[in-house]
N, C-alpha and C positions, 0 to 999 in steps of 0.2 A: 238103288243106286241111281244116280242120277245123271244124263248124259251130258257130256264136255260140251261145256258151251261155246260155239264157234265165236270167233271174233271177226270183224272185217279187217280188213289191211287198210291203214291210211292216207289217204293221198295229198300232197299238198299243191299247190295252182306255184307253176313259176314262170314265169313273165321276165324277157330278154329284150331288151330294146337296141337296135342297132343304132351305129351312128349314120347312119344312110340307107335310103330301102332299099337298098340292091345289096350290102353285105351280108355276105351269108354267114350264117350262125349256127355251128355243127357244137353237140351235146354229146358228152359220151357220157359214160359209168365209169367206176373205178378203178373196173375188170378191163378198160381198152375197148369196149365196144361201144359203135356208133348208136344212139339213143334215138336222135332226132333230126333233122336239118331243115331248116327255117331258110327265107329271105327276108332282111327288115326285122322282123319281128317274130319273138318265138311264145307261142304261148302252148301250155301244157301240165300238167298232172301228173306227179311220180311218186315214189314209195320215197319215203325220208331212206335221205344219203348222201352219201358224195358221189360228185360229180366232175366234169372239166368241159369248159365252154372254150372255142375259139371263134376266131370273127376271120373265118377264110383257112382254106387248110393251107397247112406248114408256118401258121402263125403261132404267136403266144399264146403258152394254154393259160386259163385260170380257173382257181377251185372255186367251186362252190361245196358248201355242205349245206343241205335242204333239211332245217330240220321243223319249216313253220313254212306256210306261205310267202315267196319273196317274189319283189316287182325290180329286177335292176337295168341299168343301161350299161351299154359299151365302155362311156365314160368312168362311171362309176367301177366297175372290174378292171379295166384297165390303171385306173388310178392302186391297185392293190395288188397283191402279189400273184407274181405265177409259179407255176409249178411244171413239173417233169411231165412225160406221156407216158401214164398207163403202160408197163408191159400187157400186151394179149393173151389171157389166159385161156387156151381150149379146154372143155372138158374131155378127159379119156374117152374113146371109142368104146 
């Protein structure tokens, strides 16, 4: 018998460019949890999925779904649609 061959998990580079170096650029998950926070510029490496960017908190969220390497700006996601926030899902105790 032959033993199960592990696989790695995939990451892909995603690249946020603000519209100024001083905004800041918070990344969550799906799940409503904070992923990452950047100023100016976010660069980074995540498992394919979706996600939600905002440019400053209590701002418009916008999705992203990662499923290849992306390079975008503020411009560019703000030009497109946004979306609700994440309810927070705890895991049971």
């Amino acid at each position: 018998m032959m033993a199960a061959r592990r696989t790695k998990p995939r990451y892909y580079k995603l690249e946020i460019v603000a519209a100024s170096a001083d905004t800041e650029i918070w990344l969550g998950d799906d799940a409503g949890h904070l992923v990452q926070k950047e100023v100016g510029k976010l660069k980074t490496s995540l498992l394919p999925g979706y996600y939600v960017v905002e440019f400053g908190l209590g701002t418009p969220l916008y999705p992203i779904h990662l499923d290849k390497p992306r390079r975008c700006t503020q411009a560019e996601l703000e030009a497109g649609p946004t979306c609700a926030r994440p309810a927070l899902r705890l895991l049971p105790e």
